[in-house]
C-alpha positions as CSV (number, residue, x, y, z in Angstrom):
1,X,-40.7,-46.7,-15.8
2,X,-39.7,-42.7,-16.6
3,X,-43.5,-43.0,-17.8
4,X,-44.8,-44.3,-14.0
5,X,-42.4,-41.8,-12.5
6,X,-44.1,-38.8,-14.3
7,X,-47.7,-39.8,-13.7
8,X,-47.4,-40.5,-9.9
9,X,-45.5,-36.3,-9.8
10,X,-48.5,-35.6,-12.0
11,X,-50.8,-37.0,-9.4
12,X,-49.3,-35.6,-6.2
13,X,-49.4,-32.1,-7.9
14,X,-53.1,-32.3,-9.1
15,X,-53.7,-33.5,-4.9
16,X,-51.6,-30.4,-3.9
17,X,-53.3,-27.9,-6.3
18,X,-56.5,-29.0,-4.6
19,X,-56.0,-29.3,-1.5
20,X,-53.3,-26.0,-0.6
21,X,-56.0,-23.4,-1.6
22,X,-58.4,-24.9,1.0
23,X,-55.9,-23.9,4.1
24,X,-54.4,-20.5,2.4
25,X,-57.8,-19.2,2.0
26,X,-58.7,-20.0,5.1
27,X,-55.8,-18.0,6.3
28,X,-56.6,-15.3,4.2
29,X,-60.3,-15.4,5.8
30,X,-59.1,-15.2,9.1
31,X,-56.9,-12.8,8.4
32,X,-59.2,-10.0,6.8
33,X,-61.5,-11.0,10.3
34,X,-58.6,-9.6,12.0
35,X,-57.4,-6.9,10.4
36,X,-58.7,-3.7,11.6
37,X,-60.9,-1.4,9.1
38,X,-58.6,0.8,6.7
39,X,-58.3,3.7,8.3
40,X,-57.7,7.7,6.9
41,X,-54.4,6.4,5.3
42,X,-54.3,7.0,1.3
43,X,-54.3,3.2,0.9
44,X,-56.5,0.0,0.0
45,X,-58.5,-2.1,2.5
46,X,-55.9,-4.8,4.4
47,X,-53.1,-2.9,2.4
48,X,-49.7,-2.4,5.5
49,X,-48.7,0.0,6.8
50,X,-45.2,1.6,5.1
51,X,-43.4,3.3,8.0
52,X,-40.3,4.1,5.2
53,X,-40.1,5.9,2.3
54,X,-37.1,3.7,1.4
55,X,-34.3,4.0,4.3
56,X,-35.9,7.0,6.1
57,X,-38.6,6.5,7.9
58,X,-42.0,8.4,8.2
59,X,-43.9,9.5,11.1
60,X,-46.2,6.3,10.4
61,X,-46.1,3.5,13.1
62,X,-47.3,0.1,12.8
63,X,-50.9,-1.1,13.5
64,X,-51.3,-2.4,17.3
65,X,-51.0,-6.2,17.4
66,X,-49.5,-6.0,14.1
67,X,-46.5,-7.4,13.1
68,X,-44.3,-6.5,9.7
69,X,-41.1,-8.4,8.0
70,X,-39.2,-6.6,5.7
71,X,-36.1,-7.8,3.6
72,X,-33.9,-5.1,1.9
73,X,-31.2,-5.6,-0.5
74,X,-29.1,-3.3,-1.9
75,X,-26.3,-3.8,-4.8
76,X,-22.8,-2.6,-4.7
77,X,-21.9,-2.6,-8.2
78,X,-23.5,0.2,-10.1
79,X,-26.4,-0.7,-13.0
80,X,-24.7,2.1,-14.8
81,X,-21.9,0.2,-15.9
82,X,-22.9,-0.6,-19.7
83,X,-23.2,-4.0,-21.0
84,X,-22.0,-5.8,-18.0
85,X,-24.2,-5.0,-15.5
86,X,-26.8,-7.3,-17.1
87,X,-24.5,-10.1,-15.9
88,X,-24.6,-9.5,-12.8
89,X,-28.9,-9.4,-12.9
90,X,-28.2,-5.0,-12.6
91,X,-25.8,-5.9,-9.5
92,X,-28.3,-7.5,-7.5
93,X,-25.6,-10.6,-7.5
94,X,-22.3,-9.1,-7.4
95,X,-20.1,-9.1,-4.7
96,X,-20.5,-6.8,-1.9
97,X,-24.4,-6.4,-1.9
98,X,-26.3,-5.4,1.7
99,X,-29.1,-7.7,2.8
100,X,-31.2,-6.1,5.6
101,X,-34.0,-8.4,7.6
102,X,-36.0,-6.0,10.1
103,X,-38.9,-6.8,12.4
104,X,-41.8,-4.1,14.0
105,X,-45.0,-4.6,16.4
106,X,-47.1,-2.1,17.0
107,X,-47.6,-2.5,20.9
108,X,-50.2,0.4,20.4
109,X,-51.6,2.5,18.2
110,X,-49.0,5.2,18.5
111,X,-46.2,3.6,19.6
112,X,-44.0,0.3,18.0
113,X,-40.8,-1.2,18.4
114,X,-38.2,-2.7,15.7
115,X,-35.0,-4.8,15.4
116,X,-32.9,-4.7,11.9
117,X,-29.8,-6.2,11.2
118,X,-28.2,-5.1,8.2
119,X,-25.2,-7.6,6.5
120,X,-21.3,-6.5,6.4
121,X,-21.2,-6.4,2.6
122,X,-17.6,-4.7,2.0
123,X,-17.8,-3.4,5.4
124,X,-15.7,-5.5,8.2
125,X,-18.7,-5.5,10.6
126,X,-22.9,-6.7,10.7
127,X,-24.8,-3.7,11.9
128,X,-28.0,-4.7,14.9
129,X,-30.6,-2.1,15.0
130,X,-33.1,-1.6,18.0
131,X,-35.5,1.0,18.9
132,X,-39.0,2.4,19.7
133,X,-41.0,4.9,17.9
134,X,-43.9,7.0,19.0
135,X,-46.1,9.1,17.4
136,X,-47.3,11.9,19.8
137,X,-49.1,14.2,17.4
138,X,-51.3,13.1,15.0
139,X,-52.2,15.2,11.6
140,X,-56.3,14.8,12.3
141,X,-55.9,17.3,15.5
142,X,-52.6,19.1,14.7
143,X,-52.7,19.0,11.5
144,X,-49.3,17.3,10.7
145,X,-48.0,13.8,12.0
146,X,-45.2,13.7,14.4
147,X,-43.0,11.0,16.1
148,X,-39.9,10.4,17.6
149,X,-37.4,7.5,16.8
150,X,-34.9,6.1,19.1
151,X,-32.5,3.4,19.8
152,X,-29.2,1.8,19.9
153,X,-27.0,0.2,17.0
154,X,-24.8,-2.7,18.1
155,X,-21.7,-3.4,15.7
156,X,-20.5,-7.0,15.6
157,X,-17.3,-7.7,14.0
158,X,-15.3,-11.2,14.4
159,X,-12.8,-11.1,16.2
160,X,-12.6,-7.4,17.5
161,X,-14.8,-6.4,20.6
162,X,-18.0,-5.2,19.7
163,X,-19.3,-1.4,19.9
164,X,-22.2,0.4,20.4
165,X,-23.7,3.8,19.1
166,X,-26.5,5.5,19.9
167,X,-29.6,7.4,17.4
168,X,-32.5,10.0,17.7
169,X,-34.4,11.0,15.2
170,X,-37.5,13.5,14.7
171,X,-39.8,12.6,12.0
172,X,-42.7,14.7,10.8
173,X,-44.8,15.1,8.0
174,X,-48.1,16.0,6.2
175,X,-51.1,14.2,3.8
176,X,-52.2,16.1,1.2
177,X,-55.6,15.4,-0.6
178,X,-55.3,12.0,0.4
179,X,-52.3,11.0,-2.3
180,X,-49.4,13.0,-1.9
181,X,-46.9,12.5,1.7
182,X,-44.8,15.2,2.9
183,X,-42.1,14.9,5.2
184,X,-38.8,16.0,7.0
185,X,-36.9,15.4,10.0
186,X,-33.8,15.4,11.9
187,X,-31.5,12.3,12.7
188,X,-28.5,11.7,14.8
189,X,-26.1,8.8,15.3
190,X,-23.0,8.8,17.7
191,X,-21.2,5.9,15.7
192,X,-22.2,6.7,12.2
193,X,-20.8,4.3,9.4
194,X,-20.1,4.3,5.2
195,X,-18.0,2.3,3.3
196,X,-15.6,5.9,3.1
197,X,-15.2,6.4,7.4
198,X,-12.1,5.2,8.7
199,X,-11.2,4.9,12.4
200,X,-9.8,8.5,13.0
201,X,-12.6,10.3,11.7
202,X,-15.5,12.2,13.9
203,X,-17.8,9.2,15.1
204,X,-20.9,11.2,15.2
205,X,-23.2,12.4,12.4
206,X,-26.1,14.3,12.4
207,X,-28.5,14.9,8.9
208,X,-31.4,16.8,7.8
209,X,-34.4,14.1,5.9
210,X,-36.8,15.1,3.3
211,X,-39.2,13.2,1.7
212,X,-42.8,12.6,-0.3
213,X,-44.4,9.8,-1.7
214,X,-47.4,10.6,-4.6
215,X,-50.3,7.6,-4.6
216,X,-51.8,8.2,-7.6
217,X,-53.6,4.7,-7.4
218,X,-54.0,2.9,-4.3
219,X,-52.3,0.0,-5.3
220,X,-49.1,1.8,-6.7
221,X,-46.8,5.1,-5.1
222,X,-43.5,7.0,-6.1
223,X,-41.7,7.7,-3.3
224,X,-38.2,10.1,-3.3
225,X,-36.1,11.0,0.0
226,X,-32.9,13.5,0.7
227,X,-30.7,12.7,4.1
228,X,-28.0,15.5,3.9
229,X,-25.6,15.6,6.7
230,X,-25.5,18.8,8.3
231,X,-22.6,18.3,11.4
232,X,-19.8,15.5,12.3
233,X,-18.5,13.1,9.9
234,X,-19.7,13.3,5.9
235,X,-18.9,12.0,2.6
236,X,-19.5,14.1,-0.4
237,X,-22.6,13.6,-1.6
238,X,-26.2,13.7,0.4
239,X,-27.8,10.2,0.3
240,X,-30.9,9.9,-2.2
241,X,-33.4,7.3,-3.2
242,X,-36.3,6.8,-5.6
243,X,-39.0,3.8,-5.0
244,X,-41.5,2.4,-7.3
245,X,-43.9,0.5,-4.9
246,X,-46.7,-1.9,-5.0
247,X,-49.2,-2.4,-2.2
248,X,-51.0,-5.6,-2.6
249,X,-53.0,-8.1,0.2
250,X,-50.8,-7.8,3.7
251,X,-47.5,-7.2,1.3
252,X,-45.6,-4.2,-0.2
253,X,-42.7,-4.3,-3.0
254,X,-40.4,-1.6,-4.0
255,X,-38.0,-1.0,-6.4
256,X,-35.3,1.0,-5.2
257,X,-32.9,3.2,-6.8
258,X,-30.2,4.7,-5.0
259,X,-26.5,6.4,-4.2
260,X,-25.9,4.5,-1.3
261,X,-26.4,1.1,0.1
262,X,-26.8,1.8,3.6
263,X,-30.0,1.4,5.3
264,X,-30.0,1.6,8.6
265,X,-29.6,4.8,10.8
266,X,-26.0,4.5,11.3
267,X,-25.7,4.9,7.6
268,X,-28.1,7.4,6.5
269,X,-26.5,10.5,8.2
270,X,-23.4,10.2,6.4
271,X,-23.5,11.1,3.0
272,X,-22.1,9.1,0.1
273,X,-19.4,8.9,-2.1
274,X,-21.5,8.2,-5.0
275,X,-23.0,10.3,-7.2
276,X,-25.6,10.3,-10.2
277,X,-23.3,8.1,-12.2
278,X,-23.1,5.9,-9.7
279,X,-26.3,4.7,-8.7
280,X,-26.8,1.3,-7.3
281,X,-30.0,-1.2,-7.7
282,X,-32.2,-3.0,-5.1
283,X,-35.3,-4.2,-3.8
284,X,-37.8,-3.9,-0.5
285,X,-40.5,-6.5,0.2
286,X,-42.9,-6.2,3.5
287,X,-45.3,-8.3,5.1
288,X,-47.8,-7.8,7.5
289,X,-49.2,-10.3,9.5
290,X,-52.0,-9.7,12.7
291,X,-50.6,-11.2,15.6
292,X,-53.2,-9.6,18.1
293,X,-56.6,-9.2,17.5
């Protein structure tokens, strides 16, 4: 009997290995058909477009008809925390991790739109993100890359009435020798948020970004960023973040490591509590997918 179960799974997984490819390359035909040719980004062929460094975002917008999934996570627990934090997979399943799922379309060439919603973790309250970038300078006539990002953040918290804040930031930045990004910017939030706020504090933030990301292959970059608060509410320490990413086919993964786990633009103008020694683990994966021709 055990010996007619495992040739009949044998059987449906020999059909399955030869008839799945068929359909997925297929897809992946018709998707190279519609992808538009690479263009002067430092990247492969049908590679997406990264419009983040790791949480703050470059003047880069997403291709028109184009539409990109990204999943974020982000640990609480520190990896710095000796033998145990390799039972707890580096804190990537402790308690208190941040799961962010965001959506973009590029309704034109210079101009897209997102939505992010970014988990509670230890916080009491689910973060929704909306808003609309455009890029209105572009580094082929004036020499550097500029956009502006804004939009509205919607806390949701059981029980309590929900609230609203409001974000603007200026991003702008530079390609150098077709490997090496440049960038800075300003951001502002009128209901900023860390684990550290309380109530009575100043609602409003606004920080300074830096950032670069070096391609020294096209299938592989290092990217670093600085958000240092610069007026309203502020924890200690300005918010940092190294990447190690990987561009393959339509998808992007990055390993992240950081001093703070928020993500979204609430979060990034505050500053941290956490410091070199306590340095959290997580992840980014992105997908692009043509939607419009």
């Amino acid at each position: 009997m055990h010996h007619k179960i495992l040739c009949l799974c044998v059987g449906w997984a020999l059909c399955l290995a030869l008839l799945l490819p068929q359909p997925l390359r297929a897809l992946e035909v018709a998707e190279k058909e519609a992808a538009p040719p690479p263009d002067d980004n430092y990247t492969l062929p049908n590679a997406p477009i990264t419009d983040r460094v790791v949480n703050v975002h470059t003047a880069a917008t997403t291709r028109k008809g184009a539409l990109t999934l990204v999943i974020d996570h982000r640990a609480h627990k520190t990896f710095l925390s000796g033998k145990d934090a390799w039972f707890d997979y580096l804190g990537l399943d402790a308690a208190g991790m941040k799961i962010g799922l965001g959506l973009r379309y590029g309704i034109l060439d210079f101009l897209d739109a997102g939505l992010y919603r970014l988990s509670s973790g230890r916080d009491d309250f689910d973060v929704y993100e909306f808003d609309v970038k455009a890029r209105f300078l572009q580094q082929d006539d004036h020499w550097f890359n500029a956009a502006l990002r804004t939009g509205f953040t919607w806390f949701v918290r059981p029980g309590v009435r929900d609230t609203m804040g409001f974000y603007s930031q200026l991003l702008v930045d530079h390609r150098f020798f077709r490997c090496l990004k440049i960038g800075t910017g300003l951001a502002f939030h009128t209901a900023s948020a860390n684990d550290e706020k309380r109530l009575s504090d100043e609602s409003v933030s606004a920080a300074v970004l830096a950032h670069l990301e070096w391609r020294p292959i096209r299938q592989f970059s290092i990217g670093a960023e600085l958000a240092a608060n610069v007026a309203g509410y502020a924890s200690r320490y300005p918010d940092f973040a190294f990447s190690a990413r990987f561009l393959t086919y339509r998808h992007a993964f990055s390993l992240v490591v950081a001093n703070t786990q928020y993500m979204s633009a609430d979060g990034i103008t505050t500053n941290s509590w956490r410091h070199w020694d306590e340095l959290v683990f997580g992840f980014q994966i992105l997908r692009e997918f043509t939607i419009v021709k």
